[in-house]
C-alpha positions as CSV (number, residue, x, y, z in Angstrom):
1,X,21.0,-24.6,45.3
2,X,18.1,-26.1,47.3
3,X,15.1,-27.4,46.8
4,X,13.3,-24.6,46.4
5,X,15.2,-23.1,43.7
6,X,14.6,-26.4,42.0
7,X,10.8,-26.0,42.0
8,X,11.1,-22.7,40.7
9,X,12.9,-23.4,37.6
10,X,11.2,-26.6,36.8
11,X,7.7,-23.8,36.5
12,X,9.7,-21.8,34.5
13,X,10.7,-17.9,33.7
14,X,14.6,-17.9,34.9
15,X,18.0,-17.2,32.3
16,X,20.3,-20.1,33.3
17,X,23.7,-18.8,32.2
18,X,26.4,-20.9,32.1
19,X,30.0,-21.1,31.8
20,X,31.2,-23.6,28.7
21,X,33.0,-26.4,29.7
22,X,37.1,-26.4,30.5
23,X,38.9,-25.2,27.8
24,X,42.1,-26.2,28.1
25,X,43.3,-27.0,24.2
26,X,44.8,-24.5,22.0
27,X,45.2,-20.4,22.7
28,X,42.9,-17.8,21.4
29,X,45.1,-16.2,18.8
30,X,45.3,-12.2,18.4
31,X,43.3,-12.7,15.0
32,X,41.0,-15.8,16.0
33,X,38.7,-16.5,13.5
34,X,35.3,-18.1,14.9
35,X,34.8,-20.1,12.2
36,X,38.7,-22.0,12.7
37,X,38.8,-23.8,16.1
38,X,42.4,-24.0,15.8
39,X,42.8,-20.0,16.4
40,X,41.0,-20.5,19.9
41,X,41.0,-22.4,23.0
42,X,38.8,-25.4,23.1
43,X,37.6,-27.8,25.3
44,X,39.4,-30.5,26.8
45,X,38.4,-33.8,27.2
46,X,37.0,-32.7,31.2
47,X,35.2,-30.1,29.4
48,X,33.5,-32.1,27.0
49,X,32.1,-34.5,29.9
50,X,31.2,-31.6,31.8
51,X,29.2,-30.5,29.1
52,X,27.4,-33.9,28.7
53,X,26.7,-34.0,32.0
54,X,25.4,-30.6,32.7
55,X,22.8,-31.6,29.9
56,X,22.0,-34.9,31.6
57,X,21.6,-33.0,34.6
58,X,19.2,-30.6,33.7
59,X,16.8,-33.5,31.6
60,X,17.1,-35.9,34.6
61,X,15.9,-32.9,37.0
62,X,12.7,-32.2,34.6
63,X,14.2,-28.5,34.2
64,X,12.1,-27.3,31.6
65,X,14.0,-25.4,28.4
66,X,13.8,-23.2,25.5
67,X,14.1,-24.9,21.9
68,X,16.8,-22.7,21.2
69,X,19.5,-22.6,23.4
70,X,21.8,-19.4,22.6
71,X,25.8,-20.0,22.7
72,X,28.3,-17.6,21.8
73,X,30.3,-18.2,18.6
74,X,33.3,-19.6,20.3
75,X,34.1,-22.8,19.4
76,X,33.7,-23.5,22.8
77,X,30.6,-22.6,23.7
78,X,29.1,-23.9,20.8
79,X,30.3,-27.3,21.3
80,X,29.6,-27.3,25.3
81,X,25.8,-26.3,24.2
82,X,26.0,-29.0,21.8
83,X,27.2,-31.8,23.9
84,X,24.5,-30.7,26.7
85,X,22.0,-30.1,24.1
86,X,22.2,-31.2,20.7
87,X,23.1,-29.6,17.2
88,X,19.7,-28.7,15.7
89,X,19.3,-26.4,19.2
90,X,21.9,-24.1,19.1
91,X,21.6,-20.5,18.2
92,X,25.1,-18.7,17.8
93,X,24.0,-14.5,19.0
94,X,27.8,-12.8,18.2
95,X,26.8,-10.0,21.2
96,X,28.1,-13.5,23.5
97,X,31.7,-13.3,22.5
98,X,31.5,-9.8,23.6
99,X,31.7,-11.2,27.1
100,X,34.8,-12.3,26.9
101,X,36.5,-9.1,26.0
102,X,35.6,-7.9,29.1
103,X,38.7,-9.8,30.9
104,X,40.6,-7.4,28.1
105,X,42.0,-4.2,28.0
106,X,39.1,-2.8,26.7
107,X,37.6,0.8,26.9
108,X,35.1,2.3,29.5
109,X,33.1,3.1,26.9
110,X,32.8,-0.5,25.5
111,X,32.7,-1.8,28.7
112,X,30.1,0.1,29.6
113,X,28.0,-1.0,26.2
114,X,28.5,-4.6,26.9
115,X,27.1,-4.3,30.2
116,X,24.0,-2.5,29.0
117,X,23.5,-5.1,26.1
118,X,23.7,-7.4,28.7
119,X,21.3,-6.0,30.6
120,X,18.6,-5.4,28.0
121,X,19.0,-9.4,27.3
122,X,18.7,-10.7,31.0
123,X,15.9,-8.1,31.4
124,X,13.6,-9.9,29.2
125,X,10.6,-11.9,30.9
126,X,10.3,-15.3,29.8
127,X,7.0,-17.2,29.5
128,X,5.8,-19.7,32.5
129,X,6.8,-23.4,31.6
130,X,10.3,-22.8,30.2
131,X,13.9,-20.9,31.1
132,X,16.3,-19.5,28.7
133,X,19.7,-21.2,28.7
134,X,22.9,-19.7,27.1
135,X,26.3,-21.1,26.8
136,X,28.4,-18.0,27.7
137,X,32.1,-17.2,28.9
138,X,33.4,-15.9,32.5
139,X,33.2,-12.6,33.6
140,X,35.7,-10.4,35.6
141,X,35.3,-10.4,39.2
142,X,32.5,-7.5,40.3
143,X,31.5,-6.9,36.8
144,X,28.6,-8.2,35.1
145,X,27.8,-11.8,36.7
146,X,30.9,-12.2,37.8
147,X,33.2,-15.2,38.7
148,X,31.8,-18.6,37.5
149,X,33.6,-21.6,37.6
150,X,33.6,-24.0,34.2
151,X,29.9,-25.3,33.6
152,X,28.4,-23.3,36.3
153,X,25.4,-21.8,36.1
154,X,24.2,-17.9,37.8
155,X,20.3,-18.6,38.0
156,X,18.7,-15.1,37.0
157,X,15.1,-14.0,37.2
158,X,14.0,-11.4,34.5
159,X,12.2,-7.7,36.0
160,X,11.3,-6.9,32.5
161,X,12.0,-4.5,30.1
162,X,13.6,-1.5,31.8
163,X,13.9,-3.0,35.2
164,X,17.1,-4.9,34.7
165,X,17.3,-8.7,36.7
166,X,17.9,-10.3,39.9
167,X,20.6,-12.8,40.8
168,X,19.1,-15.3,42.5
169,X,21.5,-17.9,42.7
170,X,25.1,-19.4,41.4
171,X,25.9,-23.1,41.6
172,X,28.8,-25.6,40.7
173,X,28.4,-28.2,38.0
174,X,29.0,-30.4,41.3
175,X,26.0,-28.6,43.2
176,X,23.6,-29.0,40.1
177,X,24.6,-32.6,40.5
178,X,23.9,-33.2,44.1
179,X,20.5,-32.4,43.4
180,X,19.9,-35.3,41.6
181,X,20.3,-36.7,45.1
182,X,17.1,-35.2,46.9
């Protein structure tokens, strides 16, 4: 991520989707229950910092954010958005956990209606001044967003309704760092 980059999302109108934290505690059960963080994995004490810190980062870089910040219901996710973020900013959207049955043996047909949910979601133009952040999970390689390593982020740029969304970048916790830097 350059400079450049940086001065775009500081005006606003970009999805910042980011991997939670490393979640190293625990093994999602066959029948996890969202609502017991002892039926999933959860973050590890590296995860937690990373979490803080990608938080810091963002604040310290003047990177301008929506009020709510949307999180899947994993345990996970909620707590990395709440460590970067803050209780009282979280909004839990279920269609997030979805993402992570996509690293499952899951159906074409699913698949494919995950991928088209996703797209109607990333699709949507965001207002100048402010970027949408959600705390999400990891996606197969060549599907959806693909890799992302824990806390990082794929910087996306709305078309609008119907016209899908552009990649425009994908940095490292450690990249988003640097920039603190210039």
């Amino acid at each position: 991520m350059n400079g450049q980059i940086l001065d775009l999302l500081r005006e606003g109108g970009y999805v910042l989707y980011a991997r939670h934290g490393e979640a190293t505690i625990g093994e999602d059960q066959p029948h996890l229950n969202f609502r017991y963080c002892l039926t999933q994995r959860n973050l590890s004490e590296t995860g937690r910092w990373q979490a803080f810190y990608y938080g810091q980062i963002l604040r310290k870089l003047c990177i301008p954010t929506n009020y709510l910040i949307q999180t899947s219901p994993f345990c996970r996710a909620i707590e990395t958005a709440q460590l970067a973020f803050g209780w009282s900013t979280i909004q839990v959207d279920p269609f997030w956990a979805d993402i992570n049955n996509l690293s499952t043996n899951i159906s074409a047909e699913w698949q494919r209606k995950i991928l088209n949910t996703l797209q109607k979601k990333l699709e949507i133009e965001l207002p100048k001044g402010t970027n949408k952040v959600i705390i999400g999970h990891n996606f197969p390689s060549q599907i959806g967003l693909g890799q992302i390593p824990e806390m990082g982020t794929v910087i996306i740029k709305p078309l609008g309704q119907g016209n899908g969304y552009e990649i425009i970048d994908k940095i490292t916790l450690e990249e988003l760092g640097n920039l603190l830097k210039l």
